[in-house]
C-alpha positions in Angstrom: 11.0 -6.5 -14.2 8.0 -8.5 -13.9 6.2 -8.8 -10.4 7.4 -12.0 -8.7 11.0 -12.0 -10.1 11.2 -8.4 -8.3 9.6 -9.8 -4.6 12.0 -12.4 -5.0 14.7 -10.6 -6.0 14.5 -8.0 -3.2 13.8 -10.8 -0.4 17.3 -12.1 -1.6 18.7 -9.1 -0.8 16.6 -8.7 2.8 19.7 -10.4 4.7 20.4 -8.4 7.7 18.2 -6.3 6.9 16.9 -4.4 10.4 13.3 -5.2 9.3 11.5 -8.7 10.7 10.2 -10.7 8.0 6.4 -9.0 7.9 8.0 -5.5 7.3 9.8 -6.9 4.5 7.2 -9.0 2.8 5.0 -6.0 2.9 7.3 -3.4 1.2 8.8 -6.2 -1.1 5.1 -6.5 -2.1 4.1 -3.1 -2.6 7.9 -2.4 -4.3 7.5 -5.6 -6.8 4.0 -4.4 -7.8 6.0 -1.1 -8.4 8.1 -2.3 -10.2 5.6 -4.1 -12.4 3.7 -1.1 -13.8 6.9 0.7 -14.1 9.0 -2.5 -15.5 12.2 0.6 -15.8 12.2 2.0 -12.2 10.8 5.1 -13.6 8.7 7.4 -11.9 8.7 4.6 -9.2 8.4 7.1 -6.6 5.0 8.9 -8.2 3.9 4.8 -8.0 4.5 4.6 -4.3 4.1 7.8 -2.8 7.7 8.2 -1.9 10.3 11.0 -2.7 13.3 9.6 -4.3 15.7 9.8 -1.4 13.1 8.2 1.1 12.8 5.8 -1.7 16.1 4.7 -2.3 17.2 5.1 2.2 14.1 2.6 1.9 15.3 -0.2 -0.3 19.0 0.4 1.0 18.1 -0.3 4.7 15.7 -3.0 3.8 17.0 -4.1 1.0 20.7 -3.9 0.7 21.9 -4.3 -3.1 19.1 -4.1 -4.7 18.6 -0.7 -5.9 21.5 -1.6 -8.2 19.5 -4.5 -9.8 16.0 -2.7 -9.9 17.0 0.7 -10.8 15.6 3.1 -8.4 18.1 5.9 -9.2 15.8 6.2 -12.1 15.5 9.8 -13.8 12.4 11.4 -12.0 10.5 13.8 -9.8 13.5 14.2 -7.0 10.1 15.4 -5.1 6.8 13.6 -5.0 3.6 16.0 -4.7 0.3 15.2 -3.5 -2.9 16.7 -4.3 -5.1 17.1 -1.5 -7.6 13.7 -1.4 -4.0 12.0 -0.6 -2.5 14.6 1.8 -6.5 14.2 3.5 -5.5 10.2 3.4 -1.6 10.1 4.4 -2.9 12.7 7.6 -6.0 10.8 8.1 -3.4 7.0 8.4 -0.7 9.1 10.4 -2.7 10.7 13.0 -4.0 7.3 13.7 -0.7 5.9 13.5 1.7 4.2 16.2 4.7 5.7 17.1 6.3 2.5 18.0 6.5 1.7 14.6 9.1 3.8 12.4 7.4 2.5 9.4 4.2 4.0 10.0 5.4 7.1 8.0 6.5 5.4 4.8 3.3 2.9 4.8 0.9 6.1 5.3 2.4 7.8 2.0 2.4 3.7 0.1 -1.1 3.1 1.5 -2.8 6.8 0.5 -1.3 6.5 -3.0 -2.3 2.9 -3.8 -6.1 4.0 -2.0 -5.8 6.1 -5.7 -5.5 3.0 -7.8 -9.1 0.9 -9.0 -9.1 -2.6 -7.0 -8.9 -3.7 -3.5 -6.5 -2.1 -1.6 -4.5 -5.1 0.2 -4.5 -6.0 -3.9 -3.1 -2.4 -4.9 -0.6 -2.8 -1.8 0.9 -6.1 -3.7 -0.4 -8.2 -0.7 -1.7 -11.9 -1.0 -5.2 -11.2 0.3 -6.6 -8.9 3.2 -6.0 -10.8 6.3 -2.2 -9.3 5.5 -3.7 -5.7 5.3 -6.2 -6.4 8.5 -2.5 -7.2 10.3 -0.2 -4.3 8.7 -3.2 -1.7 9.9 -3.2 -3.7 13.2 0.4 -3.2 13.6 1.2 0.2 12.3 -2.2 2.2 12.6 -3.8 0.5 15.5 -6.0 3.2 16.7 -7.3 2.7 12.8 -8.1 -0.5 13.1 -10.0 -0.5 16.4 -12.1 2.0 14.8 -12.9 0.1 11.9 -15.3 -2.1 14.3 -17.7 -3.3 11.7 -15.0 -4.6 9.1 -16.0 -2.0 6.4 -13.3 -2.0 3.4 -10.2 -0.2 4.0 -10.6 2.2 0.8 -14.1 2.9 1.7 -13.4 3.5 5.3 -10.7 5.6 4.9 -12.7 8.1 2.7 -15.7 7.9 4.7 -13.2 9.9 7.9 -12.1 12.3 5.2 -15.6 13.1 4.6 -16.2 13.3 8.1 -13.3 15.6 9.1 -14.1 18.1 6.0 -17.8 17.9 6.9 -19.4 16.3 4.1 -22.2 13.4 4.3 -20.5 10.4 3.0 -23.7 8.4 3.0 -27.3 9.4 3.4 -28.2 5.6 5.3 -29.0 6.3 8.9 -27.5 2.9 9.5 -25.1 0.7 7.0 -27.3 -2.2 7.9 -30.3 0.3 5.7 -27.8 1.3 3.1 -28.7 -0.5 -0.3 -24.9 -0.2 -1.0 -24.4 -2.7 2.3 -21.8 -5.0 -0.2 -19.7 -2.3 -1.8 -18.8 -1.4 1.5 -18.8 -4.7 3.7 -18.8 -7.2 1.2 -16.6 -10.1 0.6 -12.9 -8.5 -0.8 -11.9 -12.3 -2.3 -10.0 -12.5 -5.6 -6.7 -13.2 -6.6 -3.2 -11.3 -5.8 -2.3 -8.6 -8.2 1.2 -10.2 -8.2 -0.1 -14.1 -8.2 -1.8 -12.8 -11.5 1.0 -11.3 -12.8 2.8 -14.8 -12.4 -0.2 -16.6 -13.8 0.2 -14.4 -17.0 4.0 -15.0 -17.2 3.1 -18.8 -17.7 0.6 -18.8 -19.2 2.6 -16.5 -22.1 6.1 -18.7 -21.6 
């Protein structure tokens, strides 16, 4: 199932779901991106970071119906295991989480998986650019995000505190305003959705 039939598909089956409509575009995203890469439903739970049976409570609460239609019953690891640069990310995202938010959990797991895949992360997360991931880290990890003062890119960010807590140097610049890597880490994250290009390619191949 290609990317934007599976958004779609799972918003259409979003009514009366407990979630408001940002906590359902944001897992619909990352979920339809999934999907994508694993057109089956296979291994979709080593895609986002989820074992099965939080997968599948997932969709069912949010999504109600659709596991039926996007098959995340799946054969599969019943258990997903992380190695330890994701467990250092998933307890880096939950300590600064916000217990307000019963999401937080789920996102933490999505968020330190996709930080594993090669673009941007709001692109990896499905998202349509990064003012959506500047308000889902607002929202669910907002300690996080107050933190991030300077703007510096999620991915990067994120591994610079692992590096911190496990008392490595991350970067030798006294200052990121002397670093000669100043861009990679600050730099403009424009570019097109992973799921926008998806759709481009569909038409483009019609």
């Amino acid at each position: 199932m290609r990317g934007i039939e599976a958004y779609d598909l799972l918003m259409s089956c979003s009514a009366g779901s407990p979630g408001d409509r940002f906590e359902m575009h944001i897992i619909a995203s990352g979920l339809a991106l999934a999907l994508d890469e694993k057109p089956s439903g296979e291994d979709l739970s080593e895609a986002l970071g989820l074992d099965q049976p939080v997968l599948r409570d997932l969709i069912g609460t949010m999504f109600p119906g659709a596991c039926e239609r996007i098959s995340c019953d799946a054969s599969g690891p019943g258990c997903y295991r992380t190695d330890e640069e994701e467990q250092s990310l998933r307890d880096i995202l939950l300590m600064y989480s916000s217990v307000d938010e019963p999401l937080a959990g789920v996102l933490a797991a999505i968020i330190a998986r996709r930080c594993k895949s090669p673009h941007h992360l709001w692109q990896d997360l499905g998202l349509r650019d990064r003012t959506e991931l500047s308000l889902l880290m607002q929202r669910y990890f907002p300690r996080l995000a107050d933190k991030n003062q300077n703007d510096m890119k999620w991915k990067k960010f994120l591994y610079r505190l692992i590096c911190g807590s496990e008392g490595f140097v991350f970067c030798a610049a006294p200052v990121c305003s002397d670093c000669d890597d100043f861009a990679q880490c600050f730099g403009s994250e424009d570019g097109l959705s992973r799921l926008a290009r998806i759709a481009r390619e569909a038409d483009v191949n019609a």
